[in-house]
C-alpha positions, -999 to +999 in steps of 0.1 A: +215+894+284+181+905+273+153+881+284+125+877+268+091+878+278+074+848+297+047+845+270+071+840+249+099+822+266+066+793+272+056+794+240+090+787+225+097+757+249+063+743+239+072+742+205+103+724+211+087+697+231+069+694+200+094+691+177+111+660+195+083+642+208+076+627+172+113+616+166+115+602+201+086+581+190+103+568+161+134+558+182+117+540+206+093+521+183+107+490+181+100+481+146+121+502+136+154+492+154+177+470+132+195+450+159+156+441+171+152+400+161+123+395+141+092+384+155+088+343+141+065+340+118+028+323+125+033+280+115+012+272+089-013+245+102-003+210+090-022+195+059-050+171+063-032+130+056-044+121+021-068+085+031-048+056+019-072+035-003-096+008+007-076-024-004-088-046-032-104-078-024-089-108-030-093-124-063-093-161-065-064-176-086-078-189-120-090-227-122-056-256-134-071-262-170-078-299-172-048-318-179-040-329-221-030-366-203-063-390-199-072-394-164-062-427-147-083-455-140-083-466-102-054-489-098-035-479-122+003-483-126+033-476-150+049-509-165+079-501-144+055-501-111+034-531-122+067-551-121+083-539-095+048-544-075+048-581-090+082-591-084+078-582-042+047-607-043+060-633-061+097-636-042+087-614-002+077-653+005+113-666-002+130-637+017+139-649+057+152-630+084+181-647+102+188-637+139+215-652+157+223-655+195+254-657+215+265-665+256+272-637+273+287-645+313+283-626+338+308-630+359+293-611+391+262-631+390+278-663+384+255-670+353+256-670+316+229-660+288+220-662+255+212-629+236+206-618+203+239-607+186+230-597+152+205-603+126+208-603+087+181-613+058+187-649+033+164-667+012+144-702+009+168-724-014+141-754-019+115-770-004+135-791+022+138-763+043+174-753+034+179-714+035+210-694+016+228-666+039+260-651+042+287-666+066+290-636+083+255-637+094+260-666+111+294-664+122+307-676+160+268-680+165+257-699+198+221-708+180+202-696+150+165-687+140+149-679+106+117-659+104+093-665+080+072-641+061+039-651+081+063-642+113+068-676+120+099-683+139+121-716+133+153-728+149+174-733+125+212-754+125+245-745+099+245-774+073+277-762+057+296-728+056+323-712+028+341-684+047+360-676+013+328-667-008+313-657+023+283-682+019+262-702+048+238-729+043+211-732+074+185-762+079+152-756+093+119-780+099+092-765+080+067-780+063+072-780+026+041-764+017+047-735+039+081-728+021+086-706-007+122-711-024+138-683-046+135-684-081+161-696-094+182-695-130+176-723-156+205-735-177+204-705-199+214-681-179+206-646-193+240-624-192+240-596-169+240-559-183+252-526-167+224-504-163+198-537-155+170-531-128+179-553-097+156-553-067+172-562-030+149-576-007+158-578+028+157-565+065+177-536+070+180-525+107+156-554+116+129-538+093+117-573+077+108-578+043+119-544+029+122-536-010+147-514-027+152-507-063+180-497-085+201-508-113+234-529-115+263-504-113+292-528-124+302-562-130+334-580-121+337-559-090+364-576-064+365-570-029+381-587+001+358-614+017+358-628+058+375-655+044+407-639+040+407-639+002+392-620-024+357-622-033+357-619-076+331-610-099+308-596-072+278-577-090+281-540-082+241-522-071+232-487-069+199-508-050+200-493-009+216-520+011+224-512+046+231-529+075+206-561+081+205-570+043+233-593+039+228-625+028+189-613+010+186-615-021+195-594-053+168-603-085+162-588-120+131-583-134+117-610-140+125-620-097+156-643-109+176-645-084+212-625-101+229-626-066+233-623-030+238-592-013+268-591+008+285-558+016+285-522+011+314-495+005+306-466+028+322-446+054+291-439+076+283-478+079+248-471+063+240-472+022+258-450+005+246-461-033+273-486-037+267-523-029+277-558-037+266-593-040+281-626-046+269-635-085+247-663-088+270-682-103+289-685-077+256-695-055+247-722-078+282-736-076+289-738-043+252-742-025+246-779-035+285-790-026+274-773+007+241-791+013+256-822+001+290-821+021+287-796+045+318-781+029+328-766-008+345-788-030+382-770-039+404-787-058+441-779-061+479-797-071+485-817-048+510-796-028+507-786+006+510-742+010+507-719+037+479-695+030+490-669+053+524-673+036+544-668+064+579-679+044+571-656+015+565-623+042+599-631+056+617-637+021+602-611+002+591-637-019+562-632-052+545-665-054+534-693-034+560-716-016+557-751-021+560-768+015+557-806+001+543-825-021+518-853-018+536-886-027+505-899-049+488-865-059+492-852-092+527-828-084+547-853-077+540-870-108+546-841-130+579-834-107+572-804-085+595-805-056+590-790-017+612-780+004+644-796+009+662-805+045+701-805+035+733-802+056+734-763+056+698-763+071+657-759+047+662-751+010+638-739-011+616-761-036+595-748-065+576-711-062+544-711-078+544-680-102+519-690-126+488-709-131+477-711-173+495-676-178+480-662-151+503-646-128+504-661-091+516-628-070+503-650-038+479-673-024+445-651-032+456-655-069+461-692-064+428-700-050+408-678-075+427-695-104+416-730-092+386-718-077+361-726-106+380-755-123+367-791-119+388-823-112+409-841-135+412-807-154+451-797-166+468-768-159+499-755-172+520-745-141+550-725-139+576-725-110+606-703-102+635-732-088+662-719-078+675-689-102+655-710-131+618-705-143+601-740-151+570-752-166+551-782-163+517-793-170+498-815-140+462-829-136+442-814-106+428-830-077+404-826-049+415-811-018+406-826+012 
């Protein structure tokens, strides 16, 4: 092997080392490796917030323009308003607040005590110090007392009651000239209209002397009365009564008395929009028998009945049994027969079916068929005897 000389030998190696250093640079430069990860770039700095805007000020809403109607002197009132405002002046006076008491015992303390049981509104019927309420009001009351509107406070005594129209007469000693009566209907009575105004005055809940309006609802209502028969021709108010206005009374608009409030049809026991009164026809009718009496005048046949109709439930019978028959009324004269004692045991008489066409189902239809007649009048009465319908005509009579 030759060698070469060490000049030379050097100065090749040198240039060797040369040769590689460059590309030894390049590998190791990092920059240029492609499995390097790339250096993130810088963030940008975030951008200024934009200022939100100053907000507006507050404008004041534009003036109301003055109204087209002419303003209203001080005072002032619709028609509807005048009247209604008139009629509470003129008939508040009349309107009375009944409160009745009853014994309680106490049977650990060996004592017994009056306390008040109830309470309910009426009206002034005159200037002798008679006052109109419903029998309910007073009913199984130990004593009685009537307020005045100047809060005056009277005892007061039950001149005459009628369970079945569920009217009560009261006495009280009052000077005349501190009594108001009702206003009451002349001769002419105006006829009643659906859709009428009617005011109720009374004392609901114990509030005295409180007003309601409305208008009649219906006429010829019926409803079942304390009495134990049916109540006819009530007038029908959309007016609020509630509980504490029975017995106050219902007016029109010109403060006529048009009835007496008496019950409500609700479920919830306060005013649902549907009351009813006893007409005033009715009140005029019986209201002077009462004070004059003590006791309505009825007048009937002459027959004696059973008005809970005990027979009839048991028999399955429509119509009203005659028991007997007074001897000198007008039934026997016109041949009505009772019942009959025989050898097989109690036969049946004459059933009353019918009363001038009207049919007699029981002893509710009987007494509001006779109810407004007067004595001496004839009636046409019809009879089932036996498997036989008969009709005879007979005079009526006073009951007693």
């Amino acid at each position: 092997m030759t060698s070469l000389p060490l000049p030379l030998a050097l100065a090749t190696r040198l240039l060797l080392i040369a040769a590689l250093l460059p590309a030894a640079c390049r590998r190791s430069d990092p920059r240029a490796t492609p499995t390097s990860p790339a250096a993130p770039a810088p963030l940008a700095a975030p951008a200024p917030l934009a200022a939100e805007p100053a907000p507006a000020p507050t404008e004041a809403p534009p003036p109301t323009p003055p109204s087209a109607l002419p303003a209203l002197s001080p005072g002032a009132r619709i028609e509807d308003e005048r009247n209604t405002i008139a009629i509470f002046r003129d008939a508040a006076p009349a309107a009375v607040f009944v409160t009745q008491k009853q014994v309680v015992v106490d049977y650990w303390a060996g004592r017994a005590m009056e306390v008040p049981a109830g309470s309910g509104s009426g009206f002034v019927w005159d200037k002798q110090g008679y006052v109109v309420t419903n029998f309910h009001v007073v009913q199984n009351a130990r004593s009685l007392t009537v307020t005045l509107q100047d809060q005056s406070t009277h005892d007061a005594v039950v001149r005459g009651v009628e369970p079945r129209k569920d009217i009560a007469v009261l006495k009280i000693n009052v000077p005349a000239d501190k009594l108001v009566p009702i206003r009451l209907p002349g001769d002419k009575r105006p006829r009643l209209e659906v859709g009428q105004k009617a005011i109720a005055i009374g004392n609901p809940f114990g509030l005295d002397h409180t007003l309601t309006v409305g208008v009649i609802s219906a006429l010829g209502r019926s409803m079942e009365g304390v009495g134990g028969v049916t109540i006819r021709d009530m007038v029908q108010t959309d007016a609020a009564i509630n509980p504490g206005n029975s017995g106050g009374p219902l007016l029109d608009s010109s403060g006529t008395l048009i009835g007496m409030n008496t019950a409500i049809f609700s479920k919830s026991g306060a005013s649902a929009g549907v009351g009813f009164a006893v007409p005033v026809s009715t009140v005029l009718r019986v209201v002077p028998q009462l004070i004059k009496n003590g006791r309505a005048e009825q007048v009937g046949l002459g027959v004696r009945i059973d008005p809970e109709q005990r027979i009839e439930r048991r028999l399955g019978l429509r119509g009203v049994v005659v028991l007997a028959v007074d001897a000198s009324g007008p039934a026997a004269s016109a041949g009505l027969r009772g019942l009959q004692n025989t050898p097989n045991g109690v036969v049946l008489g004459d059933v009353i079916v019918a009363i001038d066409g009207g049919a007699v189902d029981g002893y509710d239809d009987l007494y509001n068929l006779l109810d407004a007649r007067r004595p001496g009048e004839r009636v046409k009465v019809k009879v089932r005897r036996g498997n036989q319908l008969v009709e005879v005509e007979t005079a009526l009579a006073l009951v007693q």
